[in-house]
C-alpha positions in Angstrom: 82.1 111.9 98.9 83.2 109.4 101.8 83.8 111.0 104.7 84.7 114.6 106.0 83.6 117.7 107.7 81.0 120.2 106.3 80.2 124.2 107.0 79.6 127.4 105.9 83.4 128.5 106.3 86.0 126.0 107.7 89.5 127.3 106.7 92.4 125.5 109.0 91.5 122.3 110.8 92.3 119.9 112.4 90.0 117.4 111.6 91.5 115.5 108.8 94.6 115.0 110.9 92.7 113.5 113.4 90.6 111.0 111.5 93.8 110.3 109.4 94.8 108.7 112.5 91.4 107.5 113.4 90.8 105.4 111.0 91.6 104.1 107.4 89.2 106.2 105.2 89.2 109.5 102.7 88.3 112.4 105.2 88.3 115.9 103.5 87.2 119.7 104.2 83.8 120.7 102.5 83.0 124.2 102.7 79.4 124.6 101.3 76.5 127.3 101.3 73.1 126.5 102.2 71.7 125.7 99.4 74.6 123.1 98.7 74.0 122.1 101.7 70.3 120.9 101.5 71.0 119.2 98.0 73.5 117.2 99.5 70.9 116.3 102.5 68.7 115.3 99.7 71.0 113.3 97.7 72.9 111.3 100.8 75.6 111.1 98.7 77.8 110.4 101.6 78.9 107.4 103.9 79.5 109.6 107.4 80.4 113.3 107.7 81.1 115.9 110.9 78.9 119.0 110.6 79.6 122.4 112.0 78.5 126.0 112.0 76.0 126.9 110.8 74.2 123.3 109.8 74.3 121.2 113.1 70.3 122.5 114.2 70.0 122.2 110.5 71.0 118.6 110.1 68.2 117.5 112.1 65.3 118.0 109.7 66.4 115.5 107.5 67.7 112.5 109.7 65.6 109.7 109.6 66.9 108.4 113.1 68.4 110.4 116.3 70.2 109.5 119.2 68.8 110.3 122.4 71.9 112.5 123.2 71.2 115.0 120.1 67.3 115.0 120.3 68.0 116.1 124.3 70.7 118.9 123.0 68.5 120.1 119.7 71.7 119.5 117.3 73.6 116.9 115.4 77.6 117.2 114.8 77.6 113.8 113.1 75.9 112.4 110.3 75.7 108.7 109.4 74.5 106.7 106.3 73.4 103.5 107.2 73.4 100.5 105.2 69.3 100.4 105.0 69.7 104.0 103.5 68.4 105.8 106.4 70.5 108.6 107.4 71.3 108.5 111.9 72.9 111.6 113.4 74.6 112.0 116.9 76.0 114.4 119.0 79.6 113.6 119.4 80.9 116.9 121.1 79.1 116.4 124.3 81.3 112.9 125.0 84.5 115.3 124.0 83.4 117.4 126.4 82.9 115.4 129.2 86.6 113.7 128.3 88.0 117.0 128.1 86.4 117.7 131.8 88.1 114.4 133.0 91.3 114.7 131.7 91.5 117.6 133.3 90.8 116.7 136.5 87.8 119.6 136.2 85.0 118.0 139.0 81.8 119.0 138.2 79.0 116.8 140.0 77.3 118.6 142.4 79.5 122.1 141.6 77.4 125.2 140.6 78.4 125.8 136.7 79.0 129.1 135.1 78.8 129.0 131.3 80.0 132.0 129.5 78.4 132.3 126.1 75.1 131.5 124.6 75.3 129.6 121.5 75.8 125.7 120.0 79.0 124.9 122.3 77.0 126.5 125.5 74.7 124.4 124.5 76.8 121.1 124.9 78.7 122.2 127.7 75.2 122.8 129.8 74.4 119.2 128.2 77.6 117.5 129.2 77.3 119.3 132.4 73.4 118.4 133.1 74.9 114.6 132.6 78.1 115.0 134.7 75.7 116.0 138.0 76.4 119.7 138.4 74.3 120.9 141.2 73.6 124.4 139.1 74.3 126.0 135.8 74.1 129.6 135.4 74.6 131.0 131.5 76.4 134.2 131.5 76.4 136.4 128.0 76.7 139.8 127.3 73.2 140.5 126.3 71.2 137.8 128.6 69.6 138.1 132.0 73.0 136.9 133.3 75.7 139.7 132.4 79.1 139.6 133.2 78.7 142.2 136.2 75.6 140.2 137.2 78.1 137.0 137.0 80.6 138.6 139.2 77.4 140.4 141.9 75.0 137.4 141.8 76.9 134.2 141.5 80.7 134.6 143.0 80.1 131.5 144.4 80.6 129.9 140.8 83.0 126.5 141.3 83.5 125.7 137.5 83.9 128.5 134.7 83.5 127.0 131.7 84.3 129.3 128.0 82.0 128.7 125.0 82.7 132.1 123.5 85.3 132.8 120.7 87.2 135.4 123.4 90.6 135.2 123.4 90.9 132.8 120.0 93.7 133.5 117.5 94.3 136.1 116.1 93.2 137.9 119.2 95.3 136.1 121.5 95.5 137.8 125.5 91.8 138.8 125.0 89.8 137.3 128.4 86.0 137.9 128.7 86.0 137.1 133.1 88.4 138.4 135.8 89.0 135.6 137.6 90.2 137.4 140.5 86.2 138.3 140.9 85.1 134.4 141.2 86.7 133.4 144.3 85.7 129.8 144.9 86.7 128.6 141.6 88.1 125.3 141.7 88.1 124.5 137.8 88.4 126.5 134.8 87.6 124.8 130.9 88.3 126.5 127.6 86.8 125.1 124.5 89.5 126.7 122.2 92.5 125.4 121.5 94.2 128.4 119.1 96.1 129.0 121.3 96.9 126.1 123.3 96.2 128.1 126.3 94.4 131.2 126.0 94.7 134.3 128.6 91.6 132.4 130.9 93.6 129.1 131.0 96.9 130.8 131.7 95.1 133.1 134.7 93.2 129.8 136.1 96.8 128.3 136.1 98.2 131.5 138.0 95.8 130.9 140.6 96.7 126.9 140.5 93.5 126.2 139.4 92.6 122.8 137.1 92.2 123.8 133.9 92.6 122.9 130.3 91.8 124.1 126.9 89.8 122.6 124.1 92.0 120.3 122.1 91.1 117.6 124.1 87.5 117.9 123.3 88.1 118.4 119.7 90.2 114.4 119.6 87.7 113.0 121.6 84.7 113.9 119.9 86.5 112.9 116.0 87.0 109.2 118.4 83.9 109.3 119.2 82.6 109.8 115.4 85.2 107.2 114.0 83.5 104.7 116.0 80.2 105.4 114.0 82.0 105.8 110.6 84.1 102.4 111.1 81.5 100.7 113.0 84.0 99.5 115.7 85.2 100.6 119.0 88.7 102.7 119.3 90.3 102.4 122.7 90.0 105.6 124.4 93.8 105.3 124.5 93.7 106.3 120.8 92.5 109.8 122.2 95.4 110.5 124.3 97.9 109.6 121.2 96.8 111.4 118.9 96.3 114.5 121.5 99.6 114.2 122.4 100.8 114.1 118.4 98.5 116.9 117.4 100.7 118.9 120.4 104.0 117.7 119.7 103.1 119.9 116.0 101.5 122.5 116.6 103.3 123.7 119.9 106.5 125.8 120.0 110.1 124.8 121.2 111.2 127.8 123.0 114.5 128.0 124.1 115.0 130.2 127.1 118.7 130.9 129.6 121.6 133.1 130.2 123.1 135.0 127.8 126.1 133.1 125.6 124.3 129.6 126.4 124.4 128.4 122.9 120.3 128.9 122.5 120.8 129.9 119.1 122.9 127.6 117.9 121.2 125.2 119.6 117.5 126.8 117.7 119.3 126.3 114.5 120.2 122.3 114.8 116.6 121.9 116.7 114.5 123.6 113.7 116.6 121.6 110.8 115.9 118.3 112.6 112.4 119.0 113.3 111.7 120.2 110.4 110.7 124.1 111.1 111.0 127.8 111.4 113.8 128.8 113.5 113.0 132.8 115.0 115.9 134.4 117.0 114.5 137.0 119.2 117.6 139.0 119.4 118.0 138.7 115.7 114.6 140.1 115.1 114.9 143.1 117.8 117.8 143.9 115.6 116.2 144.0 112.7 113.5 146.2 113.9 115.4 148.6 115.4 118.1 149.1 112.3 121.5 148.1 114.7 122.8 146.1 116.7 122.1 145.3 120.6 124.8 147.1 122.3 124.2 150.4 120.3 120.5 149.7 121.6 121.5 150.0 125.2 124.0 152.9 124.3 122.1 155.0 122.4 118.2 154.2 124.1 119.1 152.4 126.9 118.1 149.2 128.8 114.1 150.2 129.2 114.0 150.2 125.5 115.7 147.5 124.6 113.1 145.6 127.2 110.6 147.3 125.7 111.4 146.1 121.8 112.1 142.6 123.1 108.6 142.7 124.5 106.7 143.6 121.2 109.1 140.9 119.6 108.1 138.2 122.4 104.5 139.0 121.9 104.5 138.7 118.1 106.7 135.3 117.9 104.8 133.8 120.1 101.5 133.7 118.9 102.3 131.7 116.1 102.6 127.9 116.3 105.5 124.9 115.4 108.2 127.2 115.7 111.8 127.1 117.5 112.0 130.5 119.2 115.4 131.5 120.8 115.1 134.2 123.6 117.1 136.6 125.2 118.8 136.1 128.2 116.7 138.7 129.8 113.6 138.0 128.2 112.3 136.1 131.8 112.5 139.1 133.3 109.0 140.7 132.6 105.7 138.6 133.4 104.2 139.2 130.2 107.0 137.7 128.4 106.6 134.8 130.0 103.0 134.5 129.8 103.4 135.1 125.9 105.7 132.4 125.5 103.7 129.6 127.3 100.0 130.4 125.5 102.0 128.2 122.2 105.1 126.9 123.9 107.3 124.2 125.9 109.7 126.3 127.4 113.6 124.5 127.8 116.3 126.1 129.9 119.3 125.7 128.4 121.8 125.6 131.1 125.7 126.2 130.5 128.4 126.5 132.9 129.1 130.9 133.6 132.6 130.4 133.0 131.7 128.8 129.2 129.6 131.5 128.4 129.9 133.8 125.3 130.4 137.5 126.1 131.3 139.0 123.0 128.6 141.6 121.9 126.6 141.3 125.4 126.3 144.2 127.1 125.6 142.5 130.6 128.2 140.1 130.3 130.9 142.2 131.0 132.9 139.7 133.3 132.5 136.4 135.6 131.2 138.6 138.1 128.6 139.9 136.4 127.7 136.7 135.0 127.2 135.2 138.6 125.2 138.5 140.1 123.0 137.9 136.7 122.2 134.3 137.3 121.5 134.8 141.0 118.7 137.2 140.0 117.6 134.8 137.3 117.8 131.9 138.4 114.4 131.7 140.1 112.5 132.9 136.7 114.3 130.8 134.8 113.7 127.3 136.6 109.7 128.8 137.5 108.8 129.5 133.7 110.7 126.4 132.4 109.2 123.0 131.3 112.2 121.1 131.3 116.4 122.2 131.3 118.9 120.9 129.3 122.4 120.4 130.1 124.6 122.0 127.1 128.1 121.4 128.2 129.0 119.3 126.5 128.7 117.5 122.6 126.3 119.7 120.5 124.4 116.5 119.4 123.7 115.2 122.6 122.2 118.9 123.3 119.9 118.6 120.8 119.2 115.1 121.0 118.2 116.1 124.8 115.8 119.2 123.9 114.0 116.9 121.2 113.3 114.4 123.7 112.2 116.6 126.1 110.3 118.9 123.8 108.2 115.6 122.8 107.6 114.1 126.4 106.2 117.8 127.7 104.1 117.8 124.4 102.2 114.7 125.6 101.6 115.7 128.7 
């Protein structure tokens, strides 16, 4: 064993992504149960490895030297062999979170800190926060003297709101443990998970234009961070942004949203070949799940259910990751839609003259007219939800061409 990550149950991460960038050295996944666990301890038959749920408290008992960050925090997430044989462990996640904090523009010295959840990750975000100068830090957990009706009655006057709780992870994306609306002088709201990109807190903290960010950011800076000790040289902070932005550009979706007859699915098509990926149609999948086609839809059940369908459709697409998804027209016009598509997505308009587009087989496109009424009323959702437009008027490659590029530059944001 070189180098990797260890736990109790790890299935998908990150990780080996991230240090294959980091650095050039075997980094693997090693699920193992306690009593694996100890005997590798014992046998230090390792050169550096990440540790996570449930060992990090774990860890401690049998490092030989600590680092004054994870003797202050009670935990190690990084374990290093030395060359004298003596085995060093570090805390790694508190500098990933005080990156993340930064990045984000989140101020937190001399701000009064609420901390939902009570377990290793509160534990490093009251750390990070101790060391960043927050003026107070109130826990908040469902069964400790600070509840989440105490939270909103005793301390409204909370500035930061940061989530150490799985709430709201995949697979049970929309879930949100706080109303914001209840912690009026919030000025900056963190997220430690990063399945979704931006969970239902992130998406209401950016509703209310608050700075905010979830936790991928953490996640890169802390593997830097650990690289350094692996490799035994320093990695430009630089190196974190990069490979954030990477890690982004594949896991996000390119959602393609516009009028009716723009060319969105064609343009899907060319888009997922190129990138490699899954190409969804949303219309194509409402038809499926209703057993005929859109304009029998409005016939027979009318426009409320077809909304309705295209809803359930939005919501299920959209949780998933490194797809191309292409809308319907219409699929701006509910709030939730919207929201749905941006927790995974960069959202391109695809903008195409009304007298160029399609008609046939769209039951609101019944004439110019029409077509102009329709993109007076959705105009403004259109150019609010998206990240970027795209002219498609004219050459099909240079379309493409143009939502790749701007896919990627949103993605590194």
């Amino acid at each position: 064993m070189e180098y990797g990550l260890i736990g109790a149950k790890l299935g998908h991460s990150y990780s080996p992504a991230i240090h294959a960038q980091l650095g050039g050295y075997d980094y693997r996944l090693y699920e193992r149960s306690e009593e694996e666990f100890a005997a590798l301890m014992q046998s230090r038959a390792f050169r550096g490895l990440n540790v996570t749920i449930p060992y990090k408290k774990t860890a401690l008992q049998y490092c030989d030297a600590l680092s004054d960050l994870a003797r202050e925090i009670g935990c190690v997430n990084t374990l290093v062999m030395r060359p004298d044989g003596t085995l060093y462990g570090h805390n790694t996640d508190i500098g990933g979170f005080i990156a993340l904090a930064r990045r984000a523009g989140v101020e937190i010295a001399g701000r009064k800190c609420a901390i939902l959840g009570s377990g290793g990750t509160s534990l490093t975000a009251r750390t990070a926060c101790r060391h960043l100068g927050a003026r107070e830090i109130v826990i908040v957990s469902r069964s400790g003297p600070v509840d989440y009706e105490a939270l909103y009655r005793d301390h409204p006057d909370a500035e930061v709101l940061i989530n150490t709780t799985p709430v709201g992870m995949y697979p049970q994306n929309g879930a949100c443990a706080v109303e914001l609306s209840r912690l009026p002088a919030l000025t900056g709201v963190l997220d430690v998970i990063y399945n979704p990109a931006k969970t239902a807190l992130i998406l209401d903290a950016e509703a209310r234009g608050l700075r905010c960010s979830g936790g991928l950011y953490m996640l890169v800076g802390q593997a830097r961070e650990a690289a350094e000790l692996f490799t035994g040289r320093a990695i430009p902070e630089q190196e974190t942004d990069r490979i954030y932005g990477l890690l982004r550009q594949d896991m996000l979706n390119l959602v393609l949203i516009g009028m009716p007859g723009s060319g969105k699915s064609t343009l899907g098509r060319s888009l997922a070949e190129r990138l490699g990926r899954k190409f969804v149609d949303c219309d194509a999948e409402i038809v499926r799940r209703a057993g005929k086609a859109i304009p029998e839809i409005f016939a027979q059940d009318g426009e409320p259910a077809f909304r309705a369908l295209e809803a359930q459709v939005v919501a299920d697409v959209c949780r998933e990751k490194a797809l191309v998804i292409a809308t319907g027209g219409g699929a701006v016009l509910r709030p939730e839609n919207v929201r749905a598509m941006r927790q995974n997505g960069v959202l391109l308009l695809v903008r195409r003259a009304l007298e160029r587009l399609q008609t046939e087989g769209r039951p609101l496109s019944t004439s110019l007219e029409a077509l102009q009424e329709m993109w007076q009323a959705r105009a403004p959702k259109y150019l609010t939800a998206a990240d970027a437009a795209i002219d498609n008027n004219a050459a099909h490659g240079d379309a493409v061409r143009a939502a790749e590029e701007a896919f990627h530059e949103a993605a590194h944001r």
